[in-house]
C-alpha positions in Angstrom: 0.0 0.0 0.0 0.9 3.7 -1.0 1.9 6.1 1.4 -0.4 9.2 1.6 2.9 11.2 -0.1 3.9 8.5 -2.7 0.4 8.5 -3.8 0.7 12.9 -4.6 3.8 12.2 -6.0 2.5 10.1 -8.8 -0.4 12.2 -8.7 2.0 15.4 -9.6 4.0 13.2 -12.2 0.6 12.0 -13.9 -1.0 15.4 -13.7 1.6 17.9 -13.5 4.4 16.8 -15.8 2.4 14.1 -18.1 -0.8 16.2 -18.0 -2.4 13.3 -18.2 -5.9 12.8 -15.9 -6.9 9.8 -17.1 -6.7 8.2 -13.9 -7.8 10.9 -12.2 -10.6 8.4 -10.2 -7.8 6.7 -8.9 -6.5 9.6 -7.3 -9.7 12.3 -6.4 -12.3 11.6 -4.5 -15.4 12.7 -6.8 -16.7 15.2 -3.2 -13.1 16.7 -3.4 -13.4 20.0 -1.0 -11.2 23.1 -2.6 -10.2 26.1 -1.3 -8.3 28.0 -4.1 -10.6 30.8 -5.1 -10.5 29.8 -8.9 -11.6 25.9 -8.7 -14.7 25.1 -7.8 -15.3 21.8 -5.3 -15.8 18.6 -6.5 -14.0 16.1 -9.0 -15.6 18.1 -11.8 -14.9 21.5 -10.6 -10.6 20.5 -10.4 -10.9 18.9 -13.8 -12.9 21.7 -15.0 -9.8 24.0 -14.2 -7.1 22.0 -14.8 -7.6 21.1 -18.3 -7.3 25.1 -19.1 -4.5 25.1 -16.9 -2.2 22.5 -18.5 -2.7 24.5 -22.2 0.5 26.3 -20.2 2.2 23.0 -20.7 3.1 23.2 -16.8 6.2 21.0 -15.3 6.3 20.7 -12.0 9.4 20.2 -9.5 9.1 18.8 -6.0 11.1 20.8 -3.9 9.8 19.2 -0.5 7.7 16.7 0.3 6.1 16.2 3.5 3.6 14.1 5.2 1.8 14.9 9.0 -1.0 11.8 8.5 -3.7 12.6 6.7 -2.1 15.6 5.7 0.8 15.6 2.4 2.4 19.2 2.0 4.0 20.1 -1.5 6.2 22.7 -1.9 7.3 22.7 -5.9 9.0 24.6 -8.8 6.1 24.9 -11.8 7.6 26.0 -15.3 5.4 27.1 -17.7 6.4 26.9 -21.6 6.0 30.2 -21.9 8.9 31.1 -19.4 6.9 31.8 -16.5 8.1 30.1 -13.2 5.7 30.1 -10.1 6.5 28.6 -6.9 3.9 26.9 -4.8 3.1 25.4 -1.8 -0.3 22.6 -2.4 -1.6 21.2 1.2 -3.7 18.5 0.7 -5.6 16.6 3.1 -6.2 12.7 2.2 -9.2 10.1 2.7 -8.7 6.5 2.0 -6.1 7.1 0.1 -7.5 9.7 -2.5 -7.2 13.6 -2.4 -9.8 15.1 -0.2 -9.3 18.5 0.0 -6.7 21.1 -1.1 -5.5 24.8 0.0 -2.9 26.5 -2.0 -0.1 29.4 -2.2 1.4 30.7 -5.2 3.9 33.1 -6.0 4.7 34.1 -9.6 9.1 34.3 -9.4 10.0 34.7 -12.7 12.5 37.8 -13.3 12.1 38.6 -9.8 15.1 40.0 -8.2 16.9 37.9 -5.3 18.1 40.0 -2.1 20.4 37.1 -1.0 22.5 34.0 -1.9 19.5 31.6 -1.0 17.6 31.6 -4.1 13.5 30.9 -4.8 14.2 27.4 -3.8 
């Protein structure tokens, strides 16, 4: 059996980086709660978005990777084809093994100037 973070890794890699959603019912439960502003709830409401979304031609870098039980926290890299690089932090909160609910954070980094040595990521 899957850990809660294996399974949103091969979520991200099937999603993110293949942009394939195919098996989306593997992964999403179809009541899927969301709390970023521009996806409506449910299965259909994600896949709704997210089909516009990947027309970007997003790629997706894990940075960090962490799991707290239920919970699996993402912090990644997303490049866009068209040069744009975001950096985002997905917390999602799992139920039997598919995503439940998600919150999100992203910041748009591209050609934004660095005041140290530490970098974006």
């Amino acid at each position: 059996m899957r850990s809660n973070k294996e399974i949103v890794a091969a979520f991200y890699e099937e999603a993110f980086n293949n942009w394939d959603l195919s098996h989306i019912d593997d992964y999403m439960r179809d009541d899927y709660m969301q709390h970023s502003p521009e996806v409506a709830d449910g299965k259909e409401g994600f896949l709704a978005f997210f089909r516009e979304f990947i027309k970007q031609k997003p790629h997706a870098t894990i940075v960090r990777l962490l799991e707290d039980g239920d919970l699996v926290c993402v912090f990644f890299r997303c490049d866009f084809e068209s040069g744009v690089v975001a950096k985002v932090f997905d917390l999602y909160r799992l139920e039997d093994g598919k995503l439940a609910e998600h919150w999100d954070c992203t910041m748009r980094v591209d050609n934004m100037p660095v005041s140290d040595n530490h970098g974006q990521f």
